[in-house]
Backbone as ProteinMPNN parsed JSONL, in Angstrom:
{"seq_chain_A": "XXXXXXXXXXXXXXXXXXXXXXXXXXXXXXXXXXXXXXXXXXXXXXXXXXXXXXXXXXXXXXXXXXXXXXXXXXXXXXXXXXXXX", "coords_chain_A": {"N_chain_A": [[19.125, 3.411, -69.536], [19.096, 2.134, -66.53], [20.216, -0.565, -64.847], [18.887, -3.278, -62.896], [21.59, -4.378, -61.546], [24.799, -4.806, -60.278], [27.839, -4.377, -61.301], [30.876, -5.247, -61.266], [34.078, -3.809, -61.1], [36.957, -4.889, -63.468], [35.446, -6.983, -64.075], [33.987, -8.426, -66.734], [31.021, -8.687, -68.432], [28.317, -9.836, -70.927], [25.894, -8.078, -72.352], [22.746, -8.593, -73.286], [20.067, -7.261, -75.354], [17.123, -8.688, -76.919], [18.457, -10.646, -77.868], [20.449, -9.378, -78.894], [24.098, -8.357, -78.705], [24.615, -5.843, -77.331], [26.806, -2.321, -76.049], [27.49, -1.257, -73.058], [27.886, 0.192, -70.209], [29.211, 1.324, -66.713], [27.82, 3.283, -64.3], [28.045, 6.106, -62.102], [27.233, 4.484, -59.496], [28.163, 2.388, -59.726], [26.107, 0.7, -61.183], [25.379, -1.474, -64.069], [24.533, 0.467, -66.801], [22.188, 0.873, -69.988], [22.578, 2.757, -72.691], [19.95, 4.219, -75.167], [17.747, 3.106, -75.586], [15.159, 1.691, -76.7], [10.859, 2.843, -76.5], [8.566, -0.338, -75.004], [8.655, -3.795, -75.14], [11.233, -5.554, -73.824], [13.613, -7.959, -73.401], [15.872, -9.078, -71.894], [18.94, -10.035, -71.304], [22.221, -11.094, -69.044], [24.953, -11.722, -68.868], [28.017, -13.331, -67.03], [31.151, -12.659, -67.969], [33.698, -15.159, -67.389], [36.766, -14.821, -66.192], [40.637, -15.534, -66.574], [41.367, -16.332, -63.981], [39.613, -16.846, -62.891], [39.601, -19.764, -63.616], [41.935, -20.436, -63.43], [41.489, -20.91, -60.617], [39.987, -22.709, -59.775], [41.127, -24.814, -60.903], [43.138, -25.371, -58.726], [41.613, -25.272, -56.662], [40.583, -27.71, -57.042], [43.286, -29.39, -56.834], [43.678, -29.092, -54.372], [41.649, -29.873, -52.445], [41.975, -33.089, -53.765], [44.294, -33.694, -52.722], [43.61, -33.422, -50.058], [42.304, -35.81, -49.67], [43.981, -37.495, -50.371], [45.743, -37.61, -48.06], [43.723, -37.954, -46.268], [42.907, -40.883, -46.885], [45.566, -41.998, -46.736], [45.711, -41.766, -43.709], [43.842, -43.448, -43.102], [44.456, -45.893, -43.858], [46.294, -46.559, -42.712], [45.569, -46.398, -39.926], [43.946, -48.669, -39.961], [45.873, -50.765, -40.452], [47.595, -50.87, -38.577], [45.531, -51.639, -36.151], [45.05, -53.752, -37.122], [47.166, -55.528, -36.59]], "CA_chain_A": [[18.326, 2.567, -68.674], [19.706, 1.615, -65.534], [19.697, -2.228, -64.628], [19.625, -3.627, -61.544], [22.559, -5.031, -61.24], [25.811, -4.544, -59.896], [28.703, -4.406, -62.028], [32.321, -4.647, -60.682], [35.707, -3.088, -62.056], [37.932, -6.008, -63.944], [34.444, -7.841, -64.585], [33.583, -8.678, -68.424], [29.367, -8.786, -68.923], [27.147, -9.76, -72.306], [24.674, -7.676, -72.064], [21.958, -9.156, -74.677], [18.681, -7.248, -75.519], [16.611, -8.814, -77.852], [19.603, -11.48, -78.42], [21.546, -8.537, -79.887], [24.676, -7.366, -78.014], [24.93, -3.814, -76.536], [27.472, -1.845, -75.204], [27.159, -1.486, -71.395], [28.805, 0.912, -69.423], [29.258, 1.201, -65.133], [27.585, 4.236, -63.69], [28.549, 6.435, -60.828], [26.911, 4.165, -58.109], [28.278, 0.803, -60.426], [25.108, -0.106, -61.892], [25.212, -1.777, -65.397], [23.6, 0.899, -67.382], [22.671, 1.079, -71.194], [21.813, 3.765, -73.622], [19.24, 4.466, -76.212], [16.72, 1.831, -75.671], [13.446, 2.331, -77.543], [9.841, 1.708, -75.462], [8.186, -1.347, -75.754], [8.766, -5.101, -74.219], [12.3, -6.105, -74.461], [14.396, -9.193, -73.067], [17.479, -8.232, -71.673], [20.123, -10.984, -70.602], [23.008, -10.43, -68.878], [25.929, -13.084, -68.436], [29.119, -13.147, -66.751], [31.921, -13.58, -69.156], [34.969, -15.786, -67.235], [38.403, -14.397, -66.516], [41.758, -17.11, -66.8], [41.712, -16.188, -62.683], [38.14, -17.947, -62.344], [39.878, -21.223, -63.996], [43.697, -20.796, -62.351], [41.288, -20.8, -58.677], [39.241, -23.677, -59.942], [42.271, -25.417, -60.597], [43.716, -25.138, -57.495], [40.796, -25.999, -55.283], [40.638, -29.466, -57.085], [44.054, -30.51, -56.365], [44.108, -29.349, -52.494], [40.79, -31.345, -52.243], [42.674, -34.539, -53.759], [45.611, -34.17, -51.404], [43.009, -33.638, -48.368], [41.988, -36.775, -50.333], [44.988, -38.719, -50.533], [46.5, -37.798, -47.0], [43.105, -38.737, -45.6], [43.295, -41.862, -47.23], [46.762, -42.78, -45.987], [45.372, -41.937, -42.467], [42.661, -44.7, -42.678], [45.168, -47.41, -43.999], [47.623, -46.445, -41.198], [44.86, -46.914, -38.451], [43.553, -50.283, -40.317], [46.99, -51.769, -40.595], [47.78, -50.447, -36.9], [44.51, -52.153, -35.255], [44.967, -55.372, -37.315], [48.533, -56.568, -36.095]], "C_chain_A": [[19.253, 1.922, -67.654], [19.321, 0.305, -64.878], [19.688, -2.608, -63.423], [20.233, -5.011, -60.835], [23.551, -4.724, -60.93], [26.802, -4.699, -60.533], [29.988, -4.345, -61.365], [33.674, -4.595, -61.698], [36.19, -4.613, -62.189], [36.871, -7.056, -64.342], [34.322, -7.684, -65.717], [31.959, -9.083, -68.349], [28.804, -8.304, -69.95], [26.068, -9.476, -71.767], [23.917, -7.923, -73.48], [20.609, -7.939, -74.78], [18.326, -7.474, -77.122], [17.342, -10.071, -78.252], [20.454, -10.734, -79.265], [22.356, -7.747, -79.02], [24.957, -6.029, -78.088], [25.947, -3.46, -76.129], [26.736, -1.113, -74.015], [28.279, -0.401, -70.925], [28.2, 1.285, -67.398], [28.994, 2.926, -64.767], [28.401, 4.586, -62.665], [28.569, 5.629, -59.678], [27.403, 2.686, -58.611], [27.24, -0.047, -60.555], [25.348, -0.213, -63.191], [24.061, -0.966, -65.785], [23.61, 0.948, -68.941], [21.816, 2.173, -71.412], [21.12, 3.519, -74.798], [18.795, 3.188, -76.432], [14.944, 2.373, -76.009], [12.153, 1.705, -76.347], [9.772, 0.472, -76.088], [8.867, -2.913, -74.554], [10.039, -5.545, -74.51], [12.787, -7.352, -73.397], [15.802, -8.577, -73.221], [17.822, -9.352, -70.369], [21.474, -10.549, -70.449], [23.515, -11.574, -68.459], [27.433, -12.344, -68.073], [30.457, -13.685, -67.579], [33.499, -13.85, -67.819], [36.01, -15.732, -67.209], [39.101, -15.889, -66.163], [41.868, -16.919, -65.141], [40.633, -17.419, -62.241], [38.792, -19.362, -62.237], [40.861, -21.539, -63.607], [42.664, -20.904, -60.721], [40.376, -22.417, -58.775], [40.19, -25.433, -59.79], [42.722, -26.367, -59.622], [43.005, -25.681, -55.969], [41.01, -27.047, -55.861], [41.255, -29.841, -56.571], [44.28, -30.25, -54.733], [42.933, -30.104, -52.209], [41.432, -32.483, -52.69], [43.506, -34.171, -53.164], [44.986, -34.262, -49.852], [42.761, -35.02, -48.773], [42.809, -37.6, -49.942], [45.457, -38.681, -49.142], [45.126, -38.661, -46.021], [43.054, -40.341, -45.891], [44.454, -42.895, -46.37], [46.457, -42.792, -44.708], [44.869, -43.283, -42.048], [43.306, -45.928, -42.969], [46.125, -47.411, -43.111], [46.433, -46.831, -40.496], [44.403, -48.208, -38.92], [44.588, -50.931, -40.059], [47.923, -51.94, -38.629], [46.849, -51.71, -35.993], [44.419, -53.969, -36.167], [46.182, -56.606, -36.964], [48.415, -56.32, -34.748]], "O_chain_A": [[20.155, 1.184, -68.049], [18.194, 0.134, -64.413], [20.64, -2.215, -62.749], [19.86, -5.968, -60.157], [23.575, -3.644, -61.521], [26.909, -5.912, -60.357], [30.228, -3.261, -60.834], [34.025, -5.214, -62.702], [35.95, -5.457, -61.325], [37.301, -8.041, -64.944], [34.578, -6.517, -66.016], [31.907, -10.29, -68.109], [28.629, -7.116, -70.221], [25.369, -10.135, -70.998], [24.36, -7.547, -74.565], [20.146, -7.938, -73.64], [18.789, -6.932, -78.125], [16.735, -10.672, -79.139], [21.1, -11.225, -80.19], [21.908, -6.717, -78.515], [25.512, -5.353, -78.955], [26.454, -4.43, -75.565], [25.649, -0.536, -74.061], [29.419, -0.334, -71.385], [27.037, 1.43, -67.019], [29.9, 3.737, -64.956], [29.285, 3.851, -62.226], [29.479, 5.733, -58.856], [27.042, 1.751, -57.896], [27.248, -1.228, -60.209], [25.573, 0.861, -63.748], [22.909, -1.243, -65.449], [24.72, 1.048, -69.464], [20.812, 2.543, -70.803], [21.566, 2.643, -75.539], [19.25, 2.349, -77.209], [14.059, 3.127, -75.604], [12.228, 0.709, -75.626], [10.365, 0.066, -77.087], [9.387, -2.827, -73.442], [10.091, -6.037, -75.637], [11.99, -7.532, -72.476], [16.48, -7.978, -74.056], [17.383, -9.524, -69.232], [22.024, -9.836, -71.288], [22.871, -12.4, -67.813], [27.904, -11.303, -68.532], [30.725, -14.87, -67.777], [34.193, -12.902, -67.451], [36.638, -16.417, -68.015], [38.587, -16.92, -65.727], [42.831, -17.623, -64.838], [40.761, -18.446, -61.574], [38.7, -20.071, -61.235], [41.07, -22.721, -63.332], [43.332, -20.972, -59.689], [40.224, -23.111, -57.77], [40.081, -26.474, -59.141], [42.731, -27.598, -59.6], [43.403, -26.146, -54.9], [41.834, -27.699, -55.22], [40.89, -30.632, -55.701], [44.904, -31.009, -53.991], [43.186, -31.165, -51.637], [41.537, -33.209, -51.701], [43.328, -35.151, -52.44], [45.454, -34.815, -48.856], [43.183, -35.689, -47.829], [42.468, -38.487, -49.159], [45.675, -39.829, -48.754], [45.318, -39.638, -45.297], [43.196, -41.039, -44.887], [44.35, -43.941, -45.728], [46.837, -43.834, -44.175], [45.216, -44.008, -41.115], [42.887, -46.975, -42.473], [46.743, -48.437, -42.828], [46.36, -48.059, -40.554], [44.513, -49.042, -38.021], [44.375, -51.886, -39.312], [48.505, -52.784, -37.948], [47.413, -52.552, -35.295], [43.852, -54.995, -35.794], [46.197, -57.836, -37.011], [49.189, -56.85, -33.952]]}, "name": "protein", "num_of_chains": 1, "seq": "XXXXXXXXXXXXXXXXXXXXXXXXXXXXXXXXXXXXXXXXXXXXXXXXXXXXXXXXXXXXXXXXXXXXXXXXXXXXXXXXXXXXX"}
C-alpha cells in the first residue's frame, strides 16, 4: 500500500497501523510504502522520529537569538545613557 507521503533518505518514521508498528520501506518515486495489509478500515499513523541534528540546530538558534538579544540590549542602554547626559 502506497501512502501518501513523502519519505526522505537519513529520515527515521513510526509507521503505526492499528497502534501496531510496521516495517516501512521508500519506493522508487520515495513514497512511504507498506506491505501485506489486509482489507477493511484501518488507522495508520505516521510520526517523524528526531535525529541529534534536529536538537544540535535547535540549540544553536536559541543562543544566536539571545546574543541578537543581548547586543540589542546593550544598544538601547548606550542610546539611553547617550541622550540623558
Amino acid at each position: 500500500m502506497h501512502l501518501p507521503f513523502i519519505g526522505y533518505k537519513g529520515q527515521d518514521y513510526n509507521v503505526l497501523v492499528n497502534n501496531h508498528k510496521v516495517r516501512y520501506y521508500l519506493d522508487k518515486e520515495q513514497v512511504i510504502t507498506i506491505k501485506n495489509i489486509d482489507k477493511g478500515n484501518k488507522i495508520i499513523k505516521i510520526s517523524l522520529v528526531k535525529g541529534w541534528i534536529d536538537y544540535i540546530s535547535y540549540v544553536l538558534t536559541t543562543l544566536g537569538l539571545l546574543s541578537y538579544a543581548i547586543i540589542g540590549y546593550k544598544q538601547i542602554i548606550k542610546i539611553y545613557l547617550k541622550v540623558r547626559k
